[in-house]
PAZAPA-4460 file (N, C-alpha, C; in steps of 0.05 Angstrom, whole numbers, plus 32768, in hexadecimal, padded with zeros to 4 digits):
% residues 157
    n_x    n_y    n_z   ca_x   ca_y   ca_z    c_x    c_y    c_z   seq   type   mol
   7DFB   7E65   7B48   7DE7   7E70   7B5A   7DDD   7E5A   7B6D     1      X     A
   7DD6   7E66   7B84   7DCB   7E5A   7B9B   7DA9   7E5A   7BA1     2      X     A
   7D9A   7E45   7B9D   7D7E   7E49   7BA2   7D80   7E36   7BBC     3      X     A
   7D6C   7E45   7BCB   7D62   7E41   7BEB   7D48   7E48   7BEB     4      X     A
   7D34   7E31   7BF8   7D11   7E2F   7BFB   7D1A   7E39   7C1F     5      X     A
   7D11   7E57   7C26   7D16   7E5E   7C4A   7CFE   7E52   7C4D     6      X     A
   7CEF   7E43   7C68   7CDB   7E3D   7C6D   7CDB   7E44   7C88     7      X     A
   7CC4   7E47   7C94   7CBC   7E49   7CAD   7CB0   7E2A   7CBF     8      X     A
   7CC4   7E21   7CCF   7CBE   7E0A   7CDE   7CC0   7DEC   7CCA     9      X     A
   7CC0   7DDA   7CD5   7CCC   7DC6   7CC7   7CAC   7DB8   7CBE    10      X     A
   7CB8   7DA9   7CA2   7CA6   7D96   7C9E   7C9A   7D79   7CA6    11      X     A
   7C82   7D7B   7CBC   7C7B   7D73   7CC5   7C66   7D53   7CB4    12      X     A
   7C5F   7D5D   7C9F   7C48   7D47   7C91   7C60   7D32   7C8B    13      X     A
   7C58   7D1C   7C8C   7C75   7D0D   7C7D   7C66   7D03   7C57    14      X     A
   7C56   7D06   7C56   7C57   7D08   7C39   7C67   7D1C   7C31    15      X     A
   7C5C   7D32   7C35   7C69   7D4C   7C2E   7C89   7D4D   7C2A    16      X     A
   7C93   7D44   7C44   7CB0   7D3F   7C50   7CBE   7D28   7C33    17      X     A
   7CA7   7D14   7C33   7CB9   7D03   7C18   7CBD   7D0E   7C08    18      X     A
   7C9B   7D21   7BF7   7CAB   7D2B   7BE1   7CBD   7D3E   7BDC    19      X     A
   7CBE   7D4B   7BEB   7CD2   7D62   7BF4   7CF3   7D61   7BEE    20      X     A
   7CF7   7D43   7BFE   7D0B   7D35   7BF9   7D0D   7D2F   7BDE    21      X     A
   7CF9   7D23   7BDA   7D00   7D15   7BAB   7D04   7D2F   7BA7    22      X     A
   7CFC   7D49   7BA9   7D03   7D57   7B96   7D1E   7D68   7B98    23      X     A
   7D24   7D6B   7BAC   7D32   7D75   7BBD   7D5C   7D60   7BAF    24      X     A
   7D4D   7D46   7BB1   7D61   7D33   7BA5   7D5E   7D35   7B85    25      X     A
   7D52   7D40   7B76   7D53   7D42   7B61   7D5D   7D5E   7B4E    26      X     A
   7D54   7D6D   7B62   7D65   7D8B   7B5A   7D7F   7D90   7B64    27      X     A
   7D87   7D79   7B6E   7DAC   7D7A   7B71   7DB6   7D7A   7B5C    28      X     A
   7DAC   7D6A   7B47   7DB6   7D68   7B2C   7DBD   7D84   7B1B    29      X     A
   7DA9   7D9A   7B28   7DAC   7DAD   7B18   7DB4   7DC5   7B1E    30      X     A
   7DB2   7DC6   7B3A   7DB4   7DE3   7B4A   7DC2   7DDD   7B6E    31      X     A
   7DC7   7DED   7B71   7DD5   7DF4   7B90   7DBA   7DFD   7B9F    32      X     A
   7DAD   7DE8   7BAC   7D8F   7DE8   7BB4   7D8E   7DD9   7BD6    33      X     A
   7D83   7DEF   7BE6   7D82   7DED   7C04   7D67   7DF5   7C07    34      X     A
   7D61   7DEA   7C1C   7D4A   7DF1   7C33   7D4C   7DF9   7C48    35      X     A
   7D4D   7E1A   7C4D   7D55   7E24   7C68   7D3E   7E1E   7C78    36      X     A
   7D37   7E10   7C8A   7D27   7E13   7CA5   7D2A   7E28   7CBD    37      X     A
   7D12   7E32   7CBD   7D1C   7E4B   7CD2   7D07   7E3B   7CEE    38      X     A
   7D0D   7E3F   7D00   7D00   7E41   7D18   7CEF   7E4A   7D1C    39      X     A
   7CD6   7E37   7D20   7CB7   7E44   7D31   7CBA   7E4E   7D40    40      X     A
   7CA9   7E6F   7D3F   7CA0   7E7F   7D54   7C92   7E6D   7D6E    41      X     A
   7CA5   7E7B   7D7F   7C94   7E68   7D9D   7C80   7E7D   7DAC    42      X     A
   7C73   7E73   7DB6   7C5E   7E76   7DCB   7C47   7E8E   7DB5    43      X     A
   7C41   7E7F   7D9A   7C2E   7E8E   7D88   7C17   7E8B   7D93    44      X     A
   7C04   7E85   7DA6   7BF1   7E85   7DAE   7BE8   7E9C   7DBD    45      X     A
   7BFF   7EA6   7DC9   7C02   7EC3   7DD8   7C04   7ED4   7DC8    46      X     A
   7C09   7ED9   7DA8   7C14   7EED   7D91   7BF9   7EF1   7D84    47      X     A
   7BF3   7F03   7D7D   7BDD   7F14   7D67   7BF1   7F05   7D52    48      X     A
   7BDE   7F07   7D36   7BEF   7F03   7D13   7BFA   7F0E   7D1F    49      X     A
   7BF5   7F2D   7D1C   7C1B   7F43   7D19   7C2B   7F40   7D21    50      X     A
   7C2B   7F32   7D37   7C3C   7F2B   7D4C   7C49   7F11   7D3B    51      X     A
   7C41   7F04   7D3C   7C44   7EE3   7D30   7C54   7EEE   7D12    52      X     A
   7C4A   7F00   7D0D   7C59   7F04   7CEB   7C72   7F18   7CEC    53      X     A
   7C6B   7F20   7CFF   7C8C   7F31   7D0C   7C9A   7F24   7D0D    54      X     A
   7C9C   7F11   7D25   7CAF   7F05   7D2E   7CBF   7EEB   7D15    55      X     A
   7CA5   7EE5   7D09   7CB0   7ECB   7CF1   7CC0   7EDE   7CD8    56      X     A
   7CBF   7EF6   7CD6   7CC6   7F0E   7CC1   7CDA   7F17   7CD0    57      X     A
   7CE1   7F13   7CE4   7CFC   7F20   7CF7   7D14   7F09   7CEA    58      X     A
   7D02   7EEC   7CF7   7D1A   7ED4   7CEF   7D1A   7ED3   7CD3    59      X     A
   7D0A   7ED0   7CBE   7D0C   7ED4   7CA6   7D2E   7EE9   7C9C    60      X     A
   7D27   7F01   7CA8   7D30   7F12   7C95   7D54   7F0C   7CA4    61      X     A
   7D53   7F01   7CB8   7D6E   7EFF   7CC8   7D7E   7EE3   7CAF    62      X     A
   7D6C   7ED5   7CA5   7D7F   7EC4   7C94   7D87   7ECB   7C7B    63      X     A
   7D7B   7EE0   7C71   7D7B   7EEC   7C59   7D97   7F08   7C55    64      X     A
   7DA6   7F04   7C40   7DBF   7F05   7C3B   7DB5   7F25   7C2E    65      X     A
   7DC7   7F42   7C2D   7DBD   7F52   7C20   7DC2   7F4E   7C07    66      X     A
   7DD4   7F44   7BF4   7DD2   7F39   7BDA   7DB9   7F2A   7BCE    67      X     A
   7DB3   7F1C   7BE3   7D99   7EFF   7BDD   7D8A   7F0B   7BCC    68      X     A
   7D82   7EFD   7BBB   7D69   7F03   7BA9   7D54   7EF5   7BB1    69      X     A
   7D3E   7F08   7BC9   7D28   7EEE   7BD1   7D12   7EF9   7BCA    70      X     A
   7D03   7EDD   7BC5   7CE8   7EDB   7BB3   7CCB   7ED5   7BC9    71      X     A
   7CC3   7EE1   7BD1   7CAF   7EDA   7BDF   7C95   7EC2   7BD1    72      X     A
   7C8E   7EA8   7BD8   7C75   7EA4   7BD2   7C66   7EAD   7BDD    73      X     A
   7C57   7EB5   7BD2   7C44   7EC9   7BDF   7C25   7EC8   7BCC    74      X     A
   7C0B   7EC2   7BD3   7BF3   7EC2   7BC2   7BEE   7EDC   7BAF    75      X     A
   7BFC   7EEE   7BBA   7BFC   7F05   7BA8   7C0A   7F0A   7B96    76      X     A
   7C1E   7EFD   7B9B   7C35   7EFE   7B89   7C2E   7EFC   7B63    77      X     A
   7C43   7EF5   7B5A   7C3D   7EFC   7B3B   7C36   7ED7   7B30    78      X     A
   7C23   7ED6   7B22   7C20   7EBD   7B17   7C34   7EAB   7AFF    79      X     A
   7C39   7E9C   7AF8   7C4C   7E90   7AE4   7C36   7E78   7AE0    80      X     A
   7C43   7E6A   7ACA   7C40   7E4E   7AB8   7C60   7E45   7AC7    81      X     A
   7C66   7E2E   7AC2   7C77   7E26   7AC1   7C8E   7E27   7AB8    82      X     A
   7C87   7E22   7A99   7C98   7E2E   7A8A   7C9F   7E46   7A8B    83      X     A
   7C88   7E5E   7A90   7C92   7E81   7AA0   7CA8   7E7B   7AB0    84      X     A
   7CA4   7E72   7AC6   7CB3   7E68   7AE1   7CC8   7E61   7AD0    85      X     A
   7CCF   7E50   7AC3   7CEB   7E40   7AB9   7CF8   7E59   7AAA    86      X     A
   7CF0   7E66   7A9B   7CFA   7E80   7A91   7CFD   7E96   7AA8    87      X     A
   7CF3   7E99   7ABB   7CF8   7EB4   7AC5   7D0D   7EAE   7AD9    88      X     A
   7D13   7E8B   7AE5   7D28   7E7F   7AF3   7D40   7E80   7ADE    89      X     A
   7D3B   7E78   7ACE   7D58   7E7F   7AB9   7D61   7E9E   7ABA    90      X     A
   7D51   7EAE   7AAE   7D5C   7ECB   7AB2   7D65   7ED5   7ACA    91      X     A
   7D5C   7ECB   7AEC   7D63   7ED2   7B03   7D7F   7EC2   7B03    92      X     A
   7D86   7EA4   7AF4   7D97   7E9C   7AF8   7DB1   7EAB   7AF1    93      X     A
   7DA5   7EBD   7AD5   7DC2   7EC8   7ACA   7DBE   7EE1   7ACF    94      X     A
   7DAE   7EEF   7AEB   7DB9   7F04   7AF1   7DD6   7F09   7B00    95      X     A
   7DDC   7EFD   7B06   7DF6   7EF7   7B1C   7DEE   7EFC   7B3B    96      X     A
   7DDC   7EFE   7B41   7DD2   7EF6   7B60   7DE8   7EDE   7B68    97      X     A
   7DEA   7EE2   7B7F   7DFC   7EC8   7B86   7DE5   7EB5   7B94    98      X     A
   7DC9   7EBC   7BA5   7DBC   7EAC   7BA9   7D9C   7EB5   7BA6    99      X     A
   7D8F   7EA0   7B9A   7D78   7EA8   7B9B   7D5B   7E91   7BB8   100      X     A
   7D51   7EA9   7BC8   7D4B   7EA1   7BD5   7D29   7EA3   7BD5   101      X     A
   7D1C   7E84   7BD3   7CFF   7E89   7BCF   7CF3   7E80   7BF6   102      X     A
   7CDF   7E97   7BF4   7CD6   7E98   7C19   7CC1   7E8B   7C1F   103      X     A
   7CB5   7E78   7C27   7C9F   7E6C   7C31   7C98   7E76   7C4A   104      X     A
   7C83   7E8D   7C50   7C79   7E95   7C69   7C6C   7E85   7C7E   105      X     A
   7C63   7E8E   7C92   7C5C   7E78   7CAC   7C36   7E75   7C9C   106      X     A
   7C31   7E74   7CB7   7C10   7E78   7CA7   7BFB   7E87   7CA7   107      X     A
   7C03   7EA1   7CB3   7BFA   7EB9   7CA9   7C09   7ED0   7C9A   108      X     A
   7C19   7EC3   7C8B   7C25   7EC9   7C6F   7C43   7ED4   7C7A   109      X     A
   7C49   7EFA   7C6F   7C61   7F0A   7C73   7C5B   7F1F   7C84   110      X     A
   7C6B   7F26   7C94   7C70   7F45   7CA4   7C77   7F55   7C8C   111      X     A
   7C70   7F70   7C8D   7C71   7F81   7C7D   7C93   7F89   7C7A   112      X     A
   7CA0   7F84   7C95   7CBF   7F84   7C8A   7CC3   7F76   7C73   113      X     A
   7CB9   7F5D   7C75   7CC1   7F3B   7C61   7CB5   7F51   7C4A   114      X     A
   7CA9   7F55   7C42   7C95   7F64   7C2C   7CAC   7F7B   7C1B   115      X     A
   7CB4   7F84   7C2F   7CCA   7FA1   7C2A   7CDF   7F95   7C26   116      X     A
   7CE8   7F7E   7C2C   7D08   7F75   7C25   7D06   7F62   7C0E   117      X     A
   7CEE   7F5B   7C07   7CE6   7F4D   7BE8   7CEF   7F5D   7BDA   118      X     A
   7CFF   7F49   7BBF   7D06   7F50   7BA6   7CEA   7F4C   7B96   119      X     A
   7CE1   7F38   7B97   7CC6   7F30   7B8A   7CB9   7F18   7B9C   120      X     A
   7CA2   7F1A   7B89   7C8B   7EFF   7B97   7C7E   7EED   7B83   121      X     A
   7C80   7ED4   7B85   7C70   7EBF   7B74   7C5C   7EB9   7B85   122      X     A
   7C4B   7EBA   7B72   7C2D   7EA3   7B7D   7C29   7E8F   7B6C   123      X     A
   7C2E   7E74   7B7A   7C29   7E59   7B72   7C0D   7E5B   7B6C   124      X     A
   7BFA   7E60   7B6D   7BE3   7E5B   7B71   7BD1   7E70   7B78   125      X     A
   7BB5   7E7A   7B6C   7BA5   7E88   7B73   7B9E   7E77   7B9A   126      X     A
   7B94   7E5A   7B95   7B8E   7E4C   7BA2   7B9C   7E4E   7BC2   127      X     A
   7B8F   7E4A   7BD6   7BA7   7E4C   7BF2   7BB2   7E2E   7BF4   128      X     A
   7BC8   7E2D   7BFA   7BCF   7E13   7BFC   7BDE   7E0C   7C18   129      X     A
   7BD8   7DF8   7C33   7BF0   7DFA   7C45   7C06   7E04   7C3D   130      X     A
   7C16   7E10   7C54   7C32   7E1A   7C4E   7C44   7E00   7C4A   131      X     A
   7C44   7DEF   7C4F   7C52   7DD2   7C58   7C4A   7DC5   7C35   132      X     A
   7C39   7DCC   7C24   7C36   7DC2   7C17   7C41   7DC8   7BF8   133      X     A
   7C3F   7DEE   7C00   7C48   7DFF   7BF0   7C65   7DF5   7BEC   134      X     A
   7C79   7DF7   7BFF   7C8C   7DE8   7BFA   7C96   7DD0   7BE8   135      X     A
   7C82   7DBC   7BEB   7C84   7DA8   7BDD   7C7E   7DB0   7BB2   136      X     A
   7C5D   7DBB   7BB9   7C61   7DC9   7BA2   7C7C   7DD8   7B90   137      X     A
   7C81   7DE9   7B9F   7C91   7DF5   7B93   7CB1   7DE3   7B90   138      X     A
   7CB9   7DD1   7BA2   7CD3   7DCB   7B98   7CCC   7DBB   7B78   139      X     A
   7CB8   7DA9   7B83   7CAB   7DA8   7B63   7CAC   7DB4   7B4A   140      X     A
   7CA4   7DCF   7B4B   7CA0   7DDF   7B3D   7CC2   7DE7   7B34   141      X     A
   7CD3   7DEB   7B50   7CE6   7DF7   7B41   7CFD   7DDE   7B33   142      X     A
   7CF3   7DC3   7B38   7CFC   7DB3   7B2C   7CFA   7DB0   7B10   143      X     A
   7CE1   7DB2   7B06   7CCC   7DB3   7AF4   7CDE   7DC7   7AD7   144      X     A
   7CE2   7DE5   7AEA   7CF0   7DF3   7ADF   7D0B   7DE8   7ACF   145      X     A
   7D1C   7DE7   7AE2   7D2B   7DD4   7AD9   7D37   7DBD   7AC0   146      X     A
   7D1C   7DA7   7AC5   7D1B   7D9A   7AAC   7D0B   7DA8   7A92   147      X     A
   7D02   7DBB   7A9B   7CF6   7DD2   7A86   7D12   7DD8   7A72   148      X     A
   7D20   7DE9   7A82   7D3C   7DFA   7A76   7D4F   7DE0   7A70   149      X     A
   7D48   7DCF   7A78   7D65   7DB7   7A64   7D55   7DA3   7A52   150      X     A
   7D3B   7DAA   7A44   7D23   7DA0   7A38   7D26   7D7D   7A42   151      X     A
   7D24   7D7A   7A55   7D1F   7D5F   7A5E   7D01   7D57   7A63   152      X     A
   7CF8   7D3F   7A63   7CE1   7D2F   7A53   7CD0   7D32   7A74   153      X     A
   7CC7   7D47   7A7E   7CB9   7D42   7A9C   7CA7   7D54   7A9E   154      X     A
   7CA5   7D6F   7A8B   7C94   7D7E   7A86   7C81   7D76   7A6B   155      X     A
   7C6B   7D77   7A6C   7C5E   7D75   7A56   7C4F   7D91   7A51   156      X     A
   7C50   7D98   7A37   7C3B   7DAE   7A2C   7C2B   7DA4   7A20   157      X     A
***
């Protein structure tokens, strides 16, 4: 299986950008792991949200495969532990999906299309967190997973 973080516009913070990279170089070890970048909506100053979440939910759903299994982060989404997360990534692993695709929205979240073409949604966090950051979080997280399911010494309980 194929895991891909879709994001909206590139990472701009360069902290962010480093860790991104460490983790990003560390889950090669374990998985077939990309970062699709989609293209910022231009001239958003002129766009209402709806507008702005249309258009980022138009390019969204154009990279998305009808097989894909994509996971929205999303604040509403369903909560996990880690270890949850590391178990429910194993079971998606042996569903036979050929790819599983987690979505990082712009910054006023999903278009209700993006909503309708979800398989499911995680929420990292009750907490809001930059989108630029969420990213970082989460490759974390799904690294985390990872040394979870091969009991390697990086998770503590």
């Amino acid at each position: 299986m194929k895991i891909t973080l879709a994001v909206i516009g590139k990472t701009e913070v360069g902290f962010v950008r480093q860790g991104i990279e460490e983790y990003v170089k560390r889950l090669q070890h374990y998985v077939a792991f990309n970062i699709q970048y989609i293209g910022d909506v231009r001239n958003t100053r002129n766009m209402s949200e709806a507008q702005q979440k249309a258009a980022e939910g138009k390019a969204l759903l154009a990279t998305l495969e009808t097989s894909d299994y994509a996971v929205l982060l999303d604040e509403h989404g369903t909560e996990r532990t880690s270890v949850d997360f590391s178990q429910w990534l194993q079971r998606r692993m042996a569903s036979g999906s050929k790819r599983l695709v987690f979505v990082v929205g712009g910054p006023y979240g999903f278009s209700q299309d993006v909503y309708d073409r979800a398989n499911e949604k995680i929420s990292l966090s009750k907490m809001t967190f930059p989108h630029e950051l969420v990213r970082l979080i989460f490759v974390e997280q799904l690294y985390r997973a990872f040394t979870i399911l091969k009991h390697e010494p990086y998770h503590h309980e």
